[in-house]
N, C-alpha and C positions, 0 to 999 in steps of 0.2 A: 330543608329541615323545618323552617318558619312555616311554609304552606303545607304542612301536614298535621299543627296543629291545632287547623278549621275543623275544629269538633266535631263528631256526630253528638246525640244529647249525651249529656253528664248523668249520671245517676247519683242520686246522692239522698242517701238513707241514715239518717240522724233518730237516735233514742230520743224520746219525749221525755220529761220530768213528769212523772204523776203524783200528786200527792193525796192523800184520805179521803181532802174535801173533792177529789175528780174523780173516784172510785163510788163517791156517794151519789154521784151527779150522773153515774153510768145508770144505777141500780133504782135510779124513778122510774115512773110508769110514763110510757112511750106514747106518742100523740095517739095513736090508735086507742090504748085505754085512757086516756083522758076526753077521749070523743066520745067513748063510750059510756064514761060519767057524769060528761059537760053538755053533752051534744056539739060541741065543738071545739074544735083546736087552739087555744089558746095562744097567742101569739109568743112568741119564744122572749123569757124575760132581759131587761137590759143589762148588758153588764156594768159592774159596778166600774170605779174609777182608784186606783192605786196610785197615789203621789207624795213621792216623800224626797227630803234636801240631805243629802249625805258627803262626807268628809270624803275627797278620792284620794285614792291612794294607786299604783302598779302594785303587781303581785307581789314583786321583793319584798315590799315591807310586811307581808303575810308569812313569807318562806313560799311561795308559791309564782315562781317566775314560769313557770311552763302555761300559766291563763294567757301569758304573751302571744305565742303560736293557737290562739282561737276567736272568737266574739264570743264569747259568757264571761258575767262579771261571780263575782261573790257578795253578797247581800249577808248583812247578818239576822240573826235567830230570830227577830223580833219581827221583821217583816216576812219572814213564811208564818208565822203568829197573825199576822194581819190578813196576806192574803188569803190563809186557808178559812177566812168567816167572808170574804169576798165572791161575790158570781164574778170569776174573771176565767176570761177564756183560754182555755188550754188548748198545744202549750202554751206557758208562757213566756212573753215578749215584750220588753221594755222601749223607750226612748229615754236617751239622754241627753239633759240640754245643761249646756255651760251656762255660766253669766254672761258673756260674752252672743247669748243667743246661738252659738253654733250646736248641731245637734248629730246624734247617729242613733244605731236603734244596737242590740243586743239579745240575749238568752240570759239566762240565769246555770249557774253552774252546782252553788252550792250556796250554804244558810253560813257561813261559821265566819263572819266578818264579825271586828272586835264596833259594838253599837257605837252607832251616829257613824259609820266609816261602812264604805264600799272602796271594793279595790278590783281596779276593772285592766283590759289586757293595756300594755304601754303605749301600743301604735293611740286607742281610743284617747289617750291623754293628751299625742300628741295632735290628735283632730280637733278633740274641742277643746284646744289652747289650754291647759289647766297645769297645774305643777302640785306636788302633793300636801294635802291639805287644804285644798280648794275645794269650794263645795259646788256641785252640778246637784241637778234636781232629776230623779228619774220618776216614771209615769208609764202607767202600763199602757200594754199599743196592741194595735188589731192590724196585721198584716196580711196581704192576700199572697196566698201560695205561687212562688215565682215559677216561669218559665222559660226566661231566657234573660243571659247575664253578658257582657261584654266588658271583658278585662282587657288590664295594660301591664304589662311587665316593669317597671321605672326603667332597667337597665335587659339588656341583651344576655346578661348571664343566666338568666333562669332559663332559656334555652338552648344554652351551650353548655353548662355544668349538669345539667341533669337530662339522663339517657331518655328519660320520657315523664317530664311534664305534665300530662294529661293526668296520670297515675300519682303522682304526687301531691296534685289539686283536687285529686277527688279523696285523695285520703285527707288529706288536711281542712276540706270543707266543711269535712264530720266534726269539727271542731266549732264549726257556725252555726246559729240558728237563724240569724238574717243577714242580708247585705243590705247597703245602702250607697246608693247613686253619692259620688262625689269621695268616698270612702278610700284612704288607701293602705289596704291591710297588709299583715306581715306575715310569710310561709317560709318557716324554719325547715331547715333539710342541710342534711350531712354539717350541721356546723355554721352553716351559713344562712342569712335571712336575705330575704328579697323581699322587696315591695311592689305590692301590686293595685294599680287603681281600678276601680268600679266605674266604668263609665256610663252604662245602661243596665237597668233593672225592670223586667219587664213581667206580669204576669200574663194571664193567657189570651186577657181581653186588649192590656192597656199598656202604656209607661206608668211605672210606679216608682217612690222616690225610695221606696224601700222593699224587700219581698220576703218570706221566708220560702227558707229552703230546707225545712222538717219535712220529712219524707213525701217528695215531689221530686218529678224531673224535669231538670233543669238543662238548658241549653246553651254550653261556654262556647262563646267567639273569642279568641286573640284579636288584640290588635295589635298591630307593630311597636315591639317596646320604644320607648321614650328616647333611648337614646341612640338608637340604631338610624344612620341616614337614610332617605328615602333610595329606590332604586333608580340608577337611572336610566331615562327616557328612553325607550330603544331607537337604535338610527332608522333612519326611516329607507330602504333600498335606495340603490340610484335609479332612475326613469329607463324603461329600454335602449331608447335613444342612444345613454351613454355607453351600453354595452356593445353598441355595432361596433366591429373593427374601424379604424382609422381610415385602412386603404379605402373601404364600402363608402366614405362620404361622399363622393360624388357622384354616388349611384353604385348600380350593379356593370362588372363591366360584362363588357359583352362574349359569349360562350366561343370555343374556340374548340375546331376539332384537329388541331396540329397534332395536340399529341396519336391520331390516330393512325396519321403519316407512318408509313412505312420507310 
């Protein structure tokens, strides 16, 4: 059952957040007419840089425990006020970094956090060491669109409690906008959570330490959960040698046509 969960690719088709300022950004005039006003292409402008220090909090203290089962935090009103006079590239995609220097990356879910407070899924709290009311710093990020992922289950139940796996990972991805190598997230199903590690994040060229996974196809490897023991070694046959009968060790004896006697 473990070896049938060596993936073909994942599909995983995630909504974009668009907001006003990205609908504006659609409806400029396209290198082609700007070659034709400029005599040439203009090179594409740089995006700007989003960095702000906010109070974290888990969903609870929102009434919004269900951000737990995904990666998008909640940002309040003030910073979709900032981003949307920003050239920042959509979607968008954050990093967050503790005091503590540890860091993961993120989505954005929604605007309606109470100001100076971000309240992000709980596994994320428990990555970057933080307890509520600590403040992490987030900073928008430039992800390149992933292509292969290599997970760990912590424990052997999410292969044994759940008829199929594969279908439960792909509905619950839609709840990500990126992963990050080193990460280990949490997939709610039938009541129960499971943790699962990121071990490799790769896009199409390279290793990367983080990827999105907004509508791209992604390719999930298992590895053998955490706690499940390795298989063991097979015996190796015994040599032919030891298969001859016993009587045959002295050789072959020699043929006899007694029985042909009448």
């Amino acid at each position: 059952h473990f070896f049938a969960l060596l993936l073909s690719p994942l599909r995983i088709s995630i909504g974009t957040f668009q907001s006003s300022k990205e609908k504006e950004r659609k409806d400029k005039p396209t290198s082609d007419v700007r070659r034709m006003f400029f005599g040439f292409t203009p090179p594409p402008p740089v995006p700007d840089r989003f960095s702000r220090q906010y109070k974290v909090y888990s969903g609870a203290f929102a009434g919004k425990p269900h951000i737990d089962d995904g990666g998008k935090i909640i940002l309040p009103n003030s910073a979709m006020d900032e981003l949307a006079h920003l050239n920042i590239v959509y979607p968008m995609m954050f990093k967050l970094t503790s005091s503590a220097g540890i860091s993961t990356h993120c989505g954005v879910l929604e605007f309606s956090a109470e100001e100076g407070h971000m309240y992000i899924p709980y596994w994320m709290m428990q990555h970057l060491r933080v307890i509520p009311g600590h403040i992490a710093r987030i900073s928008s990020a430039i992800l390149s669109k992933g292509s292969y992922v290599k997970i760990r289950p912590q424990t052997k139940d999410f292969i044994e409690d759940i008829s199929n796996p594969r279908a439960v990972l792909e509905a619950k991805l839609r709840n990500f906008a990126t992963l990050s190598k080193g990460d280990t997230i949490i997939i709610g199903y039938n009541s129960k959570f499971y943790c699962i590690d990121i071990l490799e994040c790769r896009s199409r060229d390279r290793n990367e330490e983080a990827i999105s996974i907004i509508d791209t196809d992604v390719q999930v490897d298992f590895d053998r959960p955490a706690d499940m023991p390795d298989s063991p070694p097979r015996e190796r046959p015994p040599p032919p040698s030891s298969l001859v009968d016993s009587s045959l060790a002295g050789g072959v004896p020699a043929f006899s046509n007694d029985h042909l006697k009448r």
